[in-house]
DOBA-859964 format. One record per residue: x, y, z of N, C-alpha, C, O, CB in turn; residue in three letters; residue number from 1. Coordinates in nm, 3 decimals. Glycine has a CB too. Layout:
N
[[X Y Z] [X Y Z] [X Y Z] [X Y Z] [X Y Z] ALA NUM]
...
END
This chain:
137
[[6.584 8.154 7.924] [6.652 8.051 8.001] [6.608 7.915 7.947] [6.490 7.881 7.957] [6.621 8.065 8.154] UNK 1]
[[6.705 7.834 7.889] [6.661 7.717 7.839] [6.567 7.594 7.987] [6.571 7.610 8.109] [6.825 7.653 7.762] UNK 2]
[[6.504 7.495 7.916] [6.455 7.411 8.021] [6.513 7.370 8.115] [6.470 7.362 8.230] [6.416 7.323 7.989] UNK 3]
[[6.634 7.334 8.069] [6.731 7.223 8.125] [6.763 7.295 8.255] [6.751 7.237 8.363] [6.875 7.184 8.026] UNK 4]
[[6.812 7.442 8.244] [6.872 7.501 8.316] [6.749 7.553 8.459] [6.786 7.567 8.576] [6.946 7.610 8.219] UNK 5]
[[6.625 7.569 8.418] [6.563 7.569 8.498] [6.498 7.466 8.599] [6.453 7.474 8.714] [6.514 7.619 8.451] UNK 6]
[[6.514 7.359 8.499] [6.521 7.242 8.580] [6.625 7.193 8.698] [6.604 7.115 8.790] [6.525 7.157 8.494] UNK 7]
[[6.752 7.271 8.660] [6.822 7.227 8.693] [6.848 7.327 8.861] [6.899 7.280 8.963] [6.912 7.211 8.573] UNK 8]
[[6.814 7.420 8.850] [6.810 7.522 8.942] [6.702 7.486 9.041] [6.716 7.484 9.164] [6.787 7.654 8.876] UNK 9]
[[6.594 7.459 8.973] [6.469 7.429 9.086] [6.486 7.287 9.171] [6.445 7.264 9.285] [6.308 7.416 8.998] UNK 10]
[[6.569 7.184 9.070] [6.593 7.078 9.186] [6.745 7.098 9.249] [6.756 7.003 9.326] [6.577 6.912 9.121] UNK 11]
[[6.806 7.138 9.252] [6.933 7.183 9.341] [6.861 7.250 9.458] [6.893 7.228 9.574] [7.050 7.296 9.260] UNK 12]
[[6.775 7.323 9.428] [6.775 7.436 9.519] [6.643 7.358 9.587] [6.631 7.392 9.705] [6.760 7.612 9.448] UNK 13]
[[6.535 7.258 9.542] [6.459 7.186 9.572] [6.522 7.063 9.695] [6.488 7.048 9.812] [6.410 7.147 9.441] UNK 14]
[[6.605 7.001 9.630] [6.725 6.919 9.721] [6.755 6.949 9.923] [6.786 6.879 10.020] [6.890 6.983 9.629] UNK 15]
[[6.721 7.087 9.898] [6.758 7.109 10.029] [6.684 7.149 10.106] [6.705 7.237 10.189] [6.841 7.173 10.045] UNK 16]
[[6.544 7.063 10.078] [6.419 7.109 10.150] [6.465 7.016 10.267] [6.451 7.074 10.375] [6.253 7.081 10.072] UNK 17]
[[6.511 6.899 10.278] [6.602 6.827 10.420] [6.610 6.927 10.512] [6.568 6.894 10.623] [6.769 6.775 10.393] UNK 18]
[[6.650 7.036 10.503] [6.702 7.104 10.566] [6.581 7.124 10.680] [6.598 7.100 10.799] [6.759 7.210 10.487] UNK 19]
[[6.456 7.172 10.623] [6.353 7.175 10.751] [6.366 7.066 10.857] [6.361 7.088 10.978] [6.203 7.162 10.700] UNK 20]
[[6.378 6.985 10.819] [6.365 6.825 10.928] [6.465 6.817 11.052] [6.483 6.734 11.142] [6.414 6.664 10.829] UNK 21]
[[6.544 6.986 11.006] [6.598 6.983 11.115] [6.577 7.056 11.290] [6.641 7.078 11.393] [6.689 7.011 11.060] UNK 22]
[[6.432 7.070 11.229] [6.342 7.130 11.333] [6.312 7.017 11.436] [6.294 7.062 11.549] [6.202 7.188 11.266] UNK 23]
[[6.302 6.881 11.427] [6.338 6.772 11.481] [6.460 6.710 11.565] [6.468 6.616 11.644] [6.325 6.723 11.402] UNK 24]
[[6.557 6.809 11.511] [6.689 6.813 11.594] [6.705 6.899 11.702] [6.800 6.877 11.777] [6.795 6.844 11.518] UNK 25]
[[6.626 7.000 11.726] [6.640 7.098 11.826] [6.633 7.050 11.937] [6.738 7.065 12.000] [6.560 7.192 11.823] UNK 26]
[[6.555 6.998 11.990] [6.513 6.887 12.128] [6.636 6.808 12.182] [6.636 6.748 12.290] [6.393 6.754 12.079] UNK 27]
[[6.782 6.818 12.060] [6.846 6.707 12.099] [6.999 6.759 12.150] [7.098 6.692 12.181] [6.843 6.600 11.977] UNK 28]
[[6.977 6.898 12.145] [7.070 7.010 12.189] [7.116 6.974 12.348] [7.037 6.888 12.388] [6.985 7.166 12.178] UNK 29]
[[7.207 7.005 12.447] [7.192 6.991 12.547] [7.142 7.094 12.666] [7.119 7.071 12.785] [7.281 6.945 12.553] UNK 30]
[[7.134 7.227 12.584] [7.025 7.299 12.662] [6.917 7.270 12.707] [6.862 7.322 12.804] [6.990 7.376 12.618] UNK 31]
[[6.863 7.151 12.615] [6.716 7.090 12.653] [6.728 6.987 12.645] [6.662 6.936 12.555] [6.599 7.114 12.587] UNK 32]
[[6.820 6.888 12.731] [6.860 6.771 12.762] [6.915 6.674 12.682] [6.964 6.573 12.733] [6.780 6.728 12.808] UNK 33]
[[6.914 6.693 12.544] [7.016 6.606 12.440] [7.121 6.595 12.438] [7.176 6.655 12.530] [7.023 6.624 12.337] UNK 34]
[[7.187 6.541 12.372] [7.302 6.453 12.365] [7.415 6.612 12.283] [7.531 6.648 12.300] [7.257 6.266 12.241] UNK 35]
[[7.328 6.652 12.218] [7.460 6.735 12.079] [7.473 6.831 12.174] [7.413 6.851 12.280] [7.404 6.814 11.882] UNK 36]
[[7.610 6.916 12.087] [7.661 7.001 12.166] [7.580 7.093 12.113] [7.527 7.073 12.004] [7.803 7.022 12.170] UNK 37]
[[7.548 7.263 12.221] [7.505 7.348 12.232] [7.549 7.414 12.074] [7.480 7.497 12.015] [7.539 7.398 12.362] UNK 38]
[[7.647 7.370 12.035] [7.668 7.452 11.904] [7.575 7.385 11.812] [7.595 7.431 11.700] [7.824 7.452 11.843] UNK 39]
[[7.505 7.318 11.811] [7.433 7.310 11.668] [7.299 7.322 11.710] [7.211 7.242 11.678] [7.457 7.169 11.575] UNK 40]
[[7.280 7.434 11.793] [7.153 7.515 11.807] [7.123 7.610 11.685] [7.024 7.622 11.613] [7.163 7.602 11.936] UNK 41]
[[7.244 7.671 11.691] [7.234 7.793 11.546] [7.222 7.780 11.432] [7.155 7.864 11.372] [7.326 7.867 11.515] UNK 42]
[[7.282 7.671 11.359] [7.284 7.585 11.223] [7.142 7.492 11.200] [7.082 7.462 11.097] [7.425 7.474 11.230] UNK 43]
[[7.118 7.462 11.323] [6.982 7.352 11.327] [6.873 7.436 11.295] [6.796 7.410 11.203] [6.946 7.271 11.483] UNK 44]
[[6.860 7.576 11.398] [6.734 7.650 11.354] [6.764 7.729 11.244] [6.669 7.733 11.166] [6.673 7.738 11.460] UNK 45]
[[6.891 7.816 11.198] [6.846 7.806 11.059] [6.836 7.749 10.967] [6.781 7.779 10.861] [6.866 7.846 11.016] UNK 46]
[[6.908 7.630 11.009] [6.880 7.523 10.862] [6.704 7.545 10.850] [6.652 7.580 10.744] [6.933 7.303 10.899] UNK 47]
[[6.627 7.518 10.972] [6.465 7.470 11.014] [6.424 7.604 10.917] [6.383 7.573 10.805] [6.401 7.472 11.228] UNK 48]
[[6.429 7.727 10.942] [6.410 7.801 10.832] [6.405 7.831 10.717] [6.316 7.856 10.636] [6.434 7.837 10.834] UNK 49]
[[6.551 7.825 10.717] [6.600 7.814 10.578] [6.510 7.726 10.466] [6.467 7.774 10.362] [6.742 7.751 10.591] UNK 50]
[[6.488 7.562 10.517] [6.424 7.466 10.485] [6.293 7.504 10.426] [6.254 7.494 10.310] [6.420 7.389 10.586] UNK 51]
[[6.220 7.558 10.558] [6.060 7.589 10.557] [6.038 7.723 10.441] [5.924 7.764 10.419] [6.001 7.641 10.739] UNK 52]
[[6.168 7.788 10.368] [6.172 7.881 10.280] [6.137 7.794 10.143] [6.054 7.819 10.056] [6.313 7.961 10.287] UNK 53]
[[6.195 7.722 10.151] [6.226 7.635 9.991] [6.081 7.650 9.895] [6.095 7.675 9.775] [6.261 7.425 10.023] UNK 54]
[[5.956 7.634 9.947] [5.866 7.633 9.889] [5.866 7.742 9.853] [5.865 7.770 9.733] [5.778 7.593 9.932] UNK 55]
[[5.866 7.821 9.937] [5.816 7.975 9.881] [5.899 8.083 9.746] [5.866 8.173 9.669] [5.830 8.070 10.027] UNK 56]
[[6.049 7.982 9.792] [6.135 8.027 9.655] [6.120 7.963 9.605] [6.187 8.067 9.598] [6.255 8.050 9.632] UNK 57]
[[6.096 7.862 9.529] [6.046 7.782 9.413] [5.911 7.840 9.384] [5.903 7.900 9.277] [6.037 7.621 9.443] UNK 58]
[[5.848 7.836 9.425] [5.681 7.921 9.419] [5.717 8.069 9.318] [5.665 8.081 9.207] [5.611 7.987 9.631] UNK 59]
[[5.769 8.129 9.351] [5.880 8.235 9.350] [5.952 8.220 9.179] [5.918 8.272 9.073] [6.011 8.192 9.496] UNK 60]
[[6.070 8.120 9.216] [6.142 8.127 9.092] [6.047 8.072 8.975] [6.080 8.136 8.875] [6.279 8.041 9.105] UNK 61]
[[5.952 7.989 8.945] [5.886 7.909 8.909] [5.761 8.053 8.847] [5.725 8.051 8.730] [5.858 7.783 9.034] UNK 62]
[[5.730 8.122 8.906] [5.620 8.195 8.874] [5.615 8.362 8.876] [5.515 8.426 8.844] [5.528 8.143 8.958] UNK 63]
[[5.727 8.414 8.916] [5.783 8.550 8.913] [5.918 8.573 8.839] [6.020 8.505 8.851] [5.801 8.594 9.049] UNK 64]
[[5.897 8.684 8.759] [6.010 8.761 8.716] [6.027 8.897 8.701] [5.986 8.971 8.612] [6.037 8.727 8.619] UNK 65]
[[6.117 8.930 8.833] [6.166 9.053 8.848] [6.310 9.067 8.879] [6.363 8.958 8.899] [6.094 9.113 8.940] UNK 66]
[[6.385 9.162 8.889] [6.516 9.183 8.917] [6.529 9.171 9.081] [6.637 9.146 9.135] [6.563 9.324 8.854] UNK 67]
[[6.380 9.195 9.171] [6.385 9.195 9.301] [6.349 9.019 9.328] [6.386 8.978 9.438] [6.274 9.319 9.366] UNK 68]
[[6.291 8.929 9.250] [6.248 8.806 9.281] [6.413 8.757 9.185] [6.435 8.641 9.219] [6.057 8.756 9.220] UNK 69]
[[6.485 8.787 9.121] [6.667 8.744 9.117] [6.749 8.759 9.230] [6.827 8.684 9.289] [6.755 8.835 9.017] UNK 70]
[[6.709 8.877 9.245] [6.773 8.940 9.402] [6.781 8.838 9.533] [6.879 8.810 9.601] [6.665 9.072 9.462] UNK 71]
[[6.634 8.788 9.544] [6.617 8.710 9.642] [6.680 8.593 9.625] [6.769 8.558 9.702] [6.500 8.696 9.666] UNK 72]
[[6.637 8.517 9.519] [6.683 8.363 9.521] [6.880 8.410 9.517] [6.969 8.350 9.577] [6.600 8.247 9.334] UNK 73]
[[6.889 8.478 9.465] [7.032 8.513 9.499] [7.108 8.504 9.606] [7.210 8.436 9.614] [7.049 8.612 9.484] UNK 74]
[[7.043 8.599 9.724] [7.041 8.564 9.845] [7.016 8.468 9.915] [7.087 8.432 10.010] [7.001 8.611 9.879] UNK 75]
[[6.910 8.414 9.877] [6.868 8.323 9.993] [6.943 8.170 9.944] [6.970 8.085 10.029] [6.675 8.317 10.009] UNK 76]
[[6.970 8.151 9.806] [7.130 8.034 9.777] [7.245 8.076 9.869] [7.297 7.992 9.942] [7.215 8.050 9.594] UNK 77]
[[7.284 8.203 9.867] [7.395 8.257 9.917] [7.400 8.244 10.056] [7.498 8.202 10.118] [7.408 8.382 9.880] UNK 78]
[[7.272 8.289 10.116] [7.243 8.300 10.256] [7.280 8.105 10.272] [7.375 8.064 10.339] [7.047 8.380 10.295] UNK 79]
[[7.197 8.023 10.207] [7.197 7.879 10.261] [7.343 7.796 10.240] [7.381 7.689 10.288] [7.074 7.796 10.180] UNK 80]
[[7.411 7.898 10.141] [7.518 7.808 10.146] [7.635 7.865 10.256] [7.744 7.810 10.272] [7.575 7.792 9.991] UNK 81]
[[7.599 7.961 10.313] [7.702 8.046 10.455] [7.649 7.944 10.538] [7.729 7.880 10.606] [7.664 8.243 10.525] UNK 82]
[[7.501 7.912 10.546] [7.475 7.819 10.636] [7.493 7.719 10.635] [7.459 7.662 10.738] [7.398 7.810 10.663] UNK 83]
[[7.545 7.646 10.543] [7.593 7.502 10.549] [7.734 7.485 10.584] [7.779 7.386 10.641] [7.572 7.434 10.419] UNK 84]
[[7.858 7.675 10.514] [7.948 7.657 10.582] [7.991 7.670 10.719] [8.102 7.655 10.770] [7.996 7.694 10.535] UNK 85]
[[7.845 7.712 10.783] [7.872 7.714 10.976] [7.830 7.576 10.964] [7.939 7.519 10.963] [7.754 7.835 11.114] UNK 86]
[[7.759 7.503 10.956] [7.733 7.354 11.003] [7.869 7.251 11.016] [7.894 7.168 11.104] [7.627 7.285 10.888] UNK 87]
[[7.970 7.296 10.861] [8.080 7.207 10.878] [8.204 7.253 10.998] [8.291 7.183 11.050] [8.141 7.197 10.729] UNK 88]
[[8.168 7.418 11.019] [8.261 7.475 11.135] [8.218 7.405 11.224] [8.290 7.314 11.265] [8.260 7.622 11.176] UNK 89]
[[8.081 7.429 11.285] [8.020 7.352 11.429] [8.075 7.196 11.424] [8.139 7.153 11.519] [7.822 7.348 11.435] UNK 90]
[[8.054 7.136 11.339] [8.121 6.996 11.307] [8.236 7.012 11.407] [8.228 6.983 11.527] [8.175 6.968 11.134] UNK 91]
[[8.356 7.067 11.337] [8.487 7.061 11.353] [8.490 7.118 11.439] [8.612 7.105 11.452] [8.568 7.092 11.273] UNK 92]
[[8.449 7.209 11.566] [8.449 7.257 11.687] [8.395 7.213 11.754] [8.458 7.205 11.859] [8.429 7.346 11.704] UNK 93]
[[8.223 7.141 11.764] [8.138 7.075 11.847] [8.155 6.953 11.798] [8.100 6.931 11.906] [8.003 7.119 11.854] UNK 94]
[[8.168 6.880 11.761] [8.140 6.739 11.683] [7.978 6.673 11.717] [7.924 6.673 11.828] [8.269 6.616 11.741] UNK 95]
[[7.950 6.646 11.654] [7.763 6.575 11.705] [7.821 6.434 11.725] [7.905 6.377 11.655] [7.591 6.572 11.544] UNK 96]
[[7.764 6.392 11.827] [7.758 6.271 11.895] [7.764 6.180 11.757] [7.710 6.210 11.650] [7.619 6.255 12.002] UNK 97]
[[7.865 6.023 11.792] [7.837 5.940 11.676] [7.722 5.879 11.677] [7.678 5.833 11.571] [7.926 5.849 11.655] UNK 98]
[[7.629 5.861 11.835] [7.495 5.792 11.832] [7.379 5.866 11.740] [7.275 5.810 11.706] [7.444 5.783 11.984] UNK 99]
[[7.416 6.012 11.704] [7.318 6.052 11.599] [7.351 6.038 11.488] [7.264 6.002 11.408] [7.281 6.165 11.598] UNK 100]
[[7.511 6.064 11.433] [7.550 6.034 11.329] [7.714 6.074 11.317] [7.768 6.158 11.389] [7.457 6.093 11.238] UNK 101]
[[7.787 5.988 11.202] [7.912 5.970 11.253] [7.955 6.100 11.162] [7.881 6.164 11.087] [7.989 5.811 11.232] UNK 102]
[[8.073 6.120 11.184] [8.147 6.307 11.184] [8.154 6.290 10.990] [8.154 6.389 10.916] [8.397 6.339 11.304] UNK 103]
[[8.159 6.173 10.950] [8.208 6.135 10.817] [8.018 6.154 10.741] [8.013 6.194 10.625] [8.307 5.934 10.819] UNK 104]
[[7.937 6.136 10.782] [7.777 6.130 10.757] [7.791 6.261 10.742] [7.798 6.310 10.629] [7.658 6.072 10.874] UNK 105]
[[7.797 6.335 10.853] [7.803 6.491 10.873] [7.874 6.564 10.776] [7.811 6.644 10.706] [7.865 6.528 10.998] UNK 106]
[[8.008 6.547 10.758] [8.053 6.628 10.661] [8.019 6.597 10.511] [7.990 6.680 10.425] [8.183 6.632 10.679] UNK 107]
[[8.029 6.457 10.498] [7.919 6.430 10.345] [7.783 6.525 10.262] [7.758 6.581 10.155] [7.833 6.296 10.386] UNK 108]
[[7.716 6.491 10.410] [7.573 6.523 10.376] [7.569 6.702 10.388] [7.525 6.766 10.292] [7.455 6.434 10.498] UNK 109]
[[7.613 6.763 10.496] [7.668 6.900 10.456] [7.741 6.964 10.325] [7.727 7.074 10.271] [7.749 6.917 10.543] UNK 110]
[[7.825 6.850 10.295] [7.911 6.910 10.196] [7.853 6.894 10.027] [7.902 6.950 9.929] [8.058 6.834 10.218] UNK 111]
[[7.745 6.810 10.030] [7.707 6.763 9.911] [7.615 6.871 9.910] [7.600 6.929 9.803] [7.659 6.616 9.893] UNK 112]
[[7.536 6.919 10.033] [7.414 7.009 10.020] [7.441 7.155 9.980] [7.375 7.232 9.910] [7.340 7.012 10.153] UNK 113]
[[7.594 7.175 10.066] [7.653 7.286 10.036] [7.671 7.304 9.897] [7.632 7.409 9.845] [7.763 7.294 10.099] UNK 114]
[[7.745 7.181 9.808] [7.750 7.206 9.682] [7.664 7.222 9.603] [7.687 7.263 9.490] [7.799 7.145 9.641] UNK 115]
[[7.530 7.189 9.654] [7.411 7.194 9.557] [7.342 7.350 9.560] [7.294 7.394 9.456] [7.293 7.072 9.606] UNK 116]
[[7.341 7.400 9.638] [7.318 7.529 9.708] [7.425 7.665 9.610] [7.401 7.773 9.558] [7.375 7.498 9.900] UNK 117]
[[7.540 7.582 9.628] [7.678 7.685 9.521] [7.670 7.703 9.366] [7.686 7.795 9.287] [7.842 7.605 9.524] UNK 118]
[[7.624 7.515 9.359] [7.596 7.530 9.194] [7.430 7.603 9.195] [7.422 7.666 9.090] [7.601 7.339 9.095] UNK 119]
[[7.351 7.610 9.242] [7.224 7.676 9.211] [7.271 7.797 9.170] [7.271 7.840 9.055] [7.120 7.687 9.322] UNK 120]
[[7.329 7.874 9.314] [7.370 7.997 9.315] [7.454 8.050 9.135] [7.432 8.146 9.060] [7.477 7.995 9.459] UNK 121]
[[7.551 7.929 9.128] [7.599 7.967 8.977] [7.560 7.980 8.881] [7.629 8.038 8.797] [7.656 7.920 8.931] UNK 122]
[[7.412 7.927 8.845] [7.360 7.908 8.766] [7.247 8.064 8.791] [7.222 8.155 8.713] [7.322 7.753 8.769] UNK 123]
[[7.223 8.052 8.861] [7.133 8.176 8.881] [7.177 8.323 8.828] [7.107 8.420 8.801] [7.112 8.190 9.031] UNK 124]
[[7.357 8.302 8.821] [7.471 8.422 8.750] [7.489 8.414 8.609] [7.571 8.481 8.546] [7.627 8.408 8.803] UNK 125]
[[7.396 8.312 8.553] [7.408 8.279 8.388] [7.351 8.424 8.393] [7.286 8.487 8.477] [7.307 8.126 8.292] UNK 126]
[[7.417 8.464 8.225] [7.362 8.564 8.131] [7.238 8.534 8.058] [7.204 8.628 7.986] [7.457 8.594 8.036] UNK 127]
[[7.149 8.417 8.052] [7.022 8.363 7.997] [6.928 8.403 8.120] [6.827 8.473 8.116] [7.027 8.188 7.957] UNK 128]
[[6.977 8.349 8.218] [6.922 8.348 8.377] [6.877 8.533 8.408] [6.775 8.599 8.433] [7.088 8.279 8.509] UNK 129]
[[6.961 8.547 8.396] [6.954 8.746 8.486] [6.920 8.809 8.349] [6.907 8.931 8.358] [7.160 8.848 8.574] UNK 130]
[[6.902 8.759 8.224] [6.799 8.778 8.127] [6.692 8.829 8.079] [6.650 8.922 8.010] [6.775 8.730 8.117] UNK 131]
[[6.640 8.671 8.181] [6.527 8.658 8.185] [6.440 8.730 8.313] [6.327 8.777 8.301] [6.522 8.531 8.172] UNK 132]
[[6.514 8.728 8.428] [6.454 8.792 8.564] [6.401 8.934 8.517] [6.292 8.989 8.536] [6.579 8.810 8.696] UNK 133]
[[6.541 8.986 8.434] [6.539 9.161 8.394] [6.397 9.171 8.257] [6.341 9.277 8.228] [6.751 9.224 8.299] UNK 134]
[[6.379 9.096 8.221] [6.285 9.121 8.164] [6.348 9.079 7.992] [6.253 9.044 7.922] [6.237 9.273 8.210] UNK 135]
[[6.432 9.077 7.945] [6.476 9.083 7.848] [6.499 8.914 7.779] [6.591 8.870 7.710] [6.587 9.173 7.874] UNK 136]
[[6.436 8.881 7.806] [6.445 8.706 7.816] [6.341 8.669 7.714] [6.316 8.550 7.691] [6.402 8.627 7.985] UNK 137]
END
């Protein structure tokens, strides 16, 4: 796998360590007296997950190669980018209050993260990439 490309994978997929900070948003749900709608309970805590993963797959892609450590980062791009496409559904069904942020912030910052998450994922389907995981690199 050339440099570039690994570089390029670890900060895409690095990019969306944001995503933890959304463990800070939970409080603001209106189950527990906040302002957002009840729908971005589900997207918020797994984003908070999802997020708090990032190290451990970079740790991961960065220092393991197996067909089961491809497997994963496979998934877990795949898994984060399903989750960014419930965030833009909840959007468009719940809308989040404009006092946290306006619907146009929201779909931006979702949609840019989403894309970064898709291109990782693509890159991770290179023939240099699944290569190298398999051993043959």
């Amino acid at each position: 796998m050339k440099t570039n490309i690994r570089w390029a994978i670890a900060l895409l997929m690095g990019a969306t360590i944001f995503r933890a900070q959304t463990i800070l948003f939970l409080p603001e749900v209106q189950m527990f007296g906040g302002a957002a709608p009840d729908g971005w309970f589900g997207p918020w805590l797994s984003d908070t997950i999802i997020g708090f993963a990032v190290p451990v797959m970079l740790y991961l892609f960065w220092t393991r190669r197996s067909v089961a450590v491809w497997g994963g980062l496979v998934a877990y791009n795949a898994v984060g980018a399903f989750d960014y496409s419930q965030g833009l559904i909840t959007q468009m069904i719940s809308p989040m209050p404009v006092e946290m942020a306006s619907a146009m912030t929201v779909y931006l910052g979702i949609g840019l993260f989403m894309a970064a998450q898709l291109v990782a994922l693509g890159l991770l389907f290179r023939s240099d990439v699944i290569a190298e995981f398999k051993g043959w690199g």
